[in-house]
C-alpha positions in Angstrom: -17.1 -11.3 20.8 -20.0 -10.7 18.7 -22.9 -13.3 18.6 -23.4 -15.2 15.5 -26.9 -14.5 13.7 -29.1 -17.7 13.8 -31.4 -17.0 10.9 -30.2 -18.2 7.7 -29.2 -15.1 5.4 -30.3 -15.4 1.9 -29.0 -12.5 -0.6 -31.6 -13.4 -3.1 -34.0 -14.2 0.0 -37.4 -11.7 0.5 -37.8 -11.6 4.3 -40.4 -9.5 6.1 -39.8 -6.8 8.4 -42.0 -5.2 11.7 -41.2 -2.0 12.5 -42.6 -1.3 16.4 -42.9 1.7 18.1 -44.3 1.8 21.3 -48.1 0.5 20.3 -47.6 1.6 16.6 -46.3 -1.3 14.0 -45.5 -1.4 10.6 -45.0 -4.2 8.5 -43.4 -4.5 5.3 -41.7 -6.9 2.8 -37.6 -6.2 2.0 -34.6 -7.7 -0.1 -31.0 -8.1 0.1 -30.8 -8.0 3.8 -27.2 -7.5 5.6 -26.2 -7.5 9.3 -22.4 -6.7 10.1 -21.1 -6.7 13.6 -19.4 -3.6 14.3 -16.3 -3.6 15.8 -16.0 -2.8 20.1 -17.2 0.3 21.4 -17.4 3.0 19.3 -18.3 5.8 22.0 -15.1 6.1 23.0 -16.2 6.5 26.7 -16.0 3.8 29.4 -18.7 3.4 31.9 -22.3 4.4 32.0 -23.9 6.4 29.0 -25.3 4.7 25.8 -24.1 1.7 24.7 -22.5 2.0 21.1 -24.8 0.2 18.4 -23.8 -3.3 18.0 -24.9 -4.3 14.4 -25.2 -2.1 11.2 -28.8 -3.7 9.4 -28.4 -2.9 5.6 -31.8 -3.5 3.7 -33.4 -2.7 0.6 -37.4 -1.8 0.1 -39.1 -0.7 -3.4 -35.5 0.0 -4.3 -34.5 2.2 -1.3 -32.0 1.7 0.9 -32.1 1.2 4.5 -29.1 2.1 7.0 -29.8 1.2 10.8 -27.4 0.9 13.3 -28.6 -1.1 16.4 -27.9 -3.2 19.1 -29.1 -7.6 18.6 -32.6 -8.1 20.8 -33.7 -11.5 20.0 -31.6 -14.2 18.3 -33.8 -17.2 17.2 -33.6 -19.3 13.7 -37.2 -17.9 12.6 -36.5 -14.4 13.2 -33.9 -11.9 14.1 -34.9 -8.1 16.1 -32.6 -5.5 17.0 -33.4 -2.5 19.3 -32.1 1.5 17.4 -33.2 4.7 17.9 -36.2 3.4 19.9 -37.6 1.2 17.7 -37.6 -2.8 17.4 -36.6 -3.9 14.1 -37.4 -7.6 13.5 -36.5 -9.6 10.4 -38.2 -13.1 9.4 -37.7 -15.1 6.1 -40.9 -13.9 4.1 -43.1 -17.8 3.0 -42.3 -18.6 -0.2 -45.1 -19.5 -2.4 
């Protein structure tokens, strides 16, 4: 069963997202952020090897959209991080002003 996502989900909401990699980070502002559980294992393999990514993060930045598939890191009401392609994606609601 797929773990419920803590932080609050705005579709209107701006949230900021990190980017690491290794030592190097990136920080950046996004809209319309969407995290869907993907169904089971999609590998199709049992045992060992890579585990099939978990979540598919949908987000939108300047007007581009951004696809990642990854698997949930941290699960916390402030902020939300998942682990794909060897990076740490984490989302936080951005402060309003």
């Amino acid at each position: 069963m797929k773990e419920k996502i803590k932080m609050p989900i705005s579709f209107h909401g701006n949230f900021i997202v990190s980017i690491t990699e290794g030592d190097d980070e990136k920080r950046g502002r996004c809209q319309k952020l969407f995290i869907k559980a993907l169904p089971g294992d999609r590998s199709g393999q049992s045992g060992g090897g890579d585990v099939a990514p978990r979540y598919r993060i949908t987000y939108f930045d300047f007007g581009c959209r951004y696809l990642v598939d990854g698997e949930l890191v941290e699960n916390e009401e402030g902020h939300v991080s998942f682990q794909a392609a060897g990076k740490v994606y984490t989302f936080s609601p951005a402060p309003v002003r």
